[in-house]
ROZA-618531 format. One record per residue: residue number from 1; residue in three letters; chain; y negated, z, x negated of N, C-alpha, C in turn. Coordinates in steps of 0.05 Angstrom, whole numbers. Example, Ala and Ser with C-alpha at 12.3 -4.5 7.8 and 13.67 -1.06 7.14 Angstrom:
<pts>
+-----+-----+---+--------+--------+--------+--------+--------+--------+--------+--------+--------+
!   k !   r ! c !   n.yy !   n.zz !   n.xx !  ca.yy !  ca.zz !  ca.xx !   c.yy !   c.zz !   c.xx !
+-----+-----+---+--------+--------+--------+--------+--------+--------+--------+--------+--------+
!   1 ! ala ! A !    114 !    156 !   -264 !     90 !    156 !   -246 !     66 !    156 !   -264 !
!   2 ! ser ! A !     45 !    142 !   -257 !     21 !    143 !   -273 !     -1 !    157 !   -258 !
+-----+-----+---+--------+--------+--------+--------+--------+--------+--------+--------+--------+
</pts>
This chain:
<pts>
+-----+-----+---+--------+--------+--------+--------+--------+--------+--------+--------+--------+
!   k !   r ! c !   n.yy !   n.zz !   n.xx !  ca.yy !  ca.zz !  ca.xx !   c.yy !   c.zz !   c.xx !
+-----+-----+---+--------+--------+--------+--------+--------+--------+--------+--------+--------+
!   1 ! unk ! A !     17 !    204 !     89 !    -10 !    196 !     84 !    -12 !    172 !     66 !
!   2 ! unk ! A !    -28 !    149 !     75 !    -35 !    124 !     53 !    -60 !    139 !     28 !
!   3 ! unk ! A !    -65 !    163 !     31 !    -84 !    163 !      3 !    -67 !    181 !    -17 !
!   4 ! unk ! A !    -51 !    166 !    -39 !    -45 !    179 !    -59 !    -14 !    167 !    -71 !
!   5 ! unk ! A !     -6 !    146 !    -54 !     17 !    141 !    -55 !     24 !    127 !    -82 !
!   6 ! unk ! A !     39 !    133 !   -107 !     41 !    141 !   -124 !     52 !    112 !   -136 !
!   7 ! unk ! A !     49 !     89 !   -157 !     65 !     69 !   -170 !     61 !     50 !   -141 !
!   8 ! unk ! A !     50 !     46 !   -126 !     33 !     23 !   -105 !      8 !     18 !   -103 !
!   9 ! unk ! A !      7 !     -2 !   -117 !    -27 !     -7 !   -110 !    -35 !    -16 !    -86 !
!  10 ! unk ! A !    -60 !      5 !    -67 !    -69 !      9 !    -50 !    -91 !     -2 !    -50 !
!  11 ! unk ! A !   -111 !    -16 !    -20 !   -137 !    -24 !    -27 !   -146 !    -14 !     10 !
!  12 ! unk ! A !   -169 !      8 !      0 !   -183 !     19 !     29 !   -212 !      1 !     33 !
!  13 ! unk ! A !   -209 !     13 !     61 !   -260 !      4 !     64 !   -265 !     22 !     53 !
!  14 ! unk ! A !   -295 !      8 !     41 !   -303 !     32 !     31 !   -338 !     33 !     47 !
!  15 ! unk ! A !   -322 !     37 !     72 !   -344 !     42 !     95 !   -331 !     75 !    109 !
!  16 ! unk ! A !   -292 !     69 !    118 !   -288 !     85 !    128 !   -257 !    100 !    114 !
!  17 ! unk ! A !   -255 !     82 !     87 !   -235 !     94 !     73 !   -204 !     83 !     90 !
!  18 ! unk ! A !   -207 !     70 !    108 !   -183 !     55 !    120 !   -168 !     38 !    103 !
!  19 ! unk ! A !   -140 !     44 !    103 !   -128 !     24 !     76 !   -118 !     -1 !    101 !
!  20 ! unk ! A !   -121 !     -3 !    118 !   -120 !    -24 !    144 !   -145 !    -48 !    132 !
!  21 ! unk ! A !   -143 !    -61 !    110 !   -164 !    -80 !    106 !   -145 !   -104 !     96 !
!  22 ! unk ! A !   -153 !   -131 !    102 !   -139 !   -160 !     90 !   -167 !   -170 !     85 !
!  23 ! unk ! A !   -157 !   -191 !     75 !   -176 !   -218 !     70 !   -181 !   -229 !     99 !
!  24 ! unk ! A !   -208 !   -229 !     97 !   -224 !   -246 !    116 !   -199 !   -279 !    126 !
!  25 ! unk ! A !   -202 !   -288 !    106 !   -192 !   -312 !    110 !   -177 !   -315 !     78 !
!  26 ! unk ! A !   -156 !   -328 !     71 !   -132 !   -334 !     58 !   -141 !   -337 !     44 !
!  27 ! unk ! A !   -160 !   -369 !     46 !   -172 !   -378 !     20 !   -201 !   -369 !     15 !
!  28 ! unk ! A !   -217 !   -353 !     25 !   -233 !   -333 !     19 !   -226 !   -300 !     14 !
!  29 ! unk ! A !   -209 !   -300 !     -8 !   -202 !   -282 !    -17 !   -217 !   -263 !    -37 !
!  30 ! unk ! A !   -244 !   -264 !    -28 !   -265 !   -245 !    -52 !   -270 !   -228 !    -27 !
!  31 ! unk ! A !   -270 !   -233 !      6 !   -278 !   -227 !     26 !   -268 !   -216 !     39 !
!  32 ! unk ! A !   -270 !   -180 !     49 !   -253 !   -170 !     63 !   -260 !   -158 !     88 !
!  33 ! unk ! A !   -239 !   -152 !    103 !   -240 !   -145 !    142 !   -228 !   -120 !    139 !
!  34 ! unk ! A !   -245 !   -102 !    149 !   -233 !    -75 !    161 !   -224 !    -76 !    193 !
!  35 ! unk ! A !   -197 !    -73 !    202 !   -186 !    -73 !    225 !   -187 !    -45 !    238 !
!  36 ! unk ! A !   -209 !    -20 !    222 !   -208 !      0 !    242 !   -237 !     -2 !    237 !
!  37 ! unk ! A !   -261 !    -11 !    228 !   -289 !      2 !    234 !   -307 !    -29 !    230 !
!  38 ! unk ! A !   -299 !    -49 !    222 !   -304 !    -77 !    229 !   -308 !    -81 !    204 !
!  39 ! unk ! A !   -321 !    -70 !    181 !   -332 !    -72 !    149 !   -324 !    -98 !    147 !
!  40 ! unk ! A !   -341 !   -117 !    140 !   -332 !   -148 !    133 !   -356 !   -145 !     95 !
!  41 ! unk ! A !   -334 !   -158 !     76 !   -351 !   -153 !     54 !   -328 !   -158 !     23 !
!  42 ! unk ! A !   -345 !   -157 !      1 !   -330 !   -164 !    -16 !   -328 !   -143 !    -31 !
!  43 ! unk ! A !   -338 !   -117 !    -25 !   -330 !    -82 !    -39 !   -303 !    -80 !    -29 !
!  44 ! unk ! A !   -290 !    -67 !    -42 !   -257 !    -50 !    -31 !   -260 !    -31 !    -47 !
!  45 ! unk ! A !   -242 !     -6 !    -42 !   -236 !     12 !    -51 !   -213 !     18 !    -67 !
!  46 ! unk ! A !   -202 !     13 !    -88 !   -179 !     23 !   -102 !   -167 !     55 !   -103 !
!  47 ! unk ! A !   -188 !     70 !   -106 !   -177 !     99 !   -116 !   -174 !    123 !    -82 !
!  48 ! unk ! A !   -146 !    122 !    -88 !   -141 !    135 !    -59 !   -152 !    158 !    -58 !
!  49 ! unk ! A !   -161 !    185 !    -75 !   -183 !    206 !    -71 !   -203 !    196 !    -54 !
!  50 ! unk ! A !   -217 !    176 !    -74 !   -243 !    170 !    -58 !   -240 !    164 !    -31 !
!  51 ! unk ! A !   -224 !    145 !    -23 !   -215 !    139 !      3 !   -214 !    156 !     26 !
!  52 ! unk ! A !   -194 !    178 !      8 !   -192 !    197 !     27 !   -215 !    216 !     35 !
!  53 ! unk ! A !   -234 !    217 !     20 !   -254 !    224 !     23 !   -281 !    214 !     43 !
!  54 ! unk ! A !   -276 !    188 !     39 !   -289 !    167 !     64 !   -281 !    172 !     79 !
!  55 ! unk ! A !   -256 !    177 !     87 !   -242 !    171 !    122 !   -250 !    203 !    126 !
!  56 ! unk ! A !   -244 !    224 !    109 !   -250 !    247 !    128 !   -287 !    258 !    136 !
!  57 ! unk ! A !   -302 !    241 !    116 !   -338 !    235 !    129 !   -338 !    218 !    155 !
!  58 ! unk ! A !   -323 !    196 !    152 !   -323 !    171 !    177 !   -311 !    185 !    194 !
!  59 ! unk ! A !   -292 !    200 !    200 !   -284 !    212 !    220 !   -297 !    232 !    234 !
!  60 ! unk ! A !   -309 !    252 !    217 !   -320 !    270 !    228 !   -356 !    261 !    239 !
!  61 ! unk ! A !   -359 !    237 !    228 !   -385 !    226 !    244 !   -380 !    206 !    275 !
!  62 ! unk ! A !   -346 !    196 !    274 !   -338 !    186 !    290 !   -335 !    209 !    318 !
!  63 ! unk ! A !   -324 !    219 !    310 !   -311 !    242 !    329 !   -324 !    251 !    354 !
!  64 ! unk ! A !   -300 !    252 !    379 !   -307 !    255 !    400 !   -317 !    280 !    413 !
!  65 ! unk ! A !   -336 !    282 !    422 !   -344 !    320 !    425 !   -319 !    326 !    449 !
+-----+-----+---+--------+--------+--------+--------+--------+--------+--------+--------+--------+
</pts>
């Protein structure tokens, strides 16, 4: 699991708790891309609880019947 991994600093969306996020662009580095739910924005998430907490709301609103 990427939420909790211990002496690595981690950065999730904090749309769907995906730690799959970079910088928009190199030198716009205040600006970030979620590569699983599209979140373009300058919030991130640091604290992997919370994270994990996003992805399992975003999932269960995602979810296929």
């Amino acid at each position: 699991s990427f939420y909790g991994i211990v002496g690595k600093e981690m950065l999730y969306c904090p749309v769907c708790g995906s730690p799959n996020v970079e910088w928009l662009l190199p030198q716009i580095w205040s600006k970030w891309v979620c590569k699983d739910c599209g979140y373009m924005g300058v919030l991130i998430i640091e604290d992997g609880k919370i994270a994990a907490e996003l992805r399992r709301e975003w999932e269960k609103k995602h979810e296929t019947p």
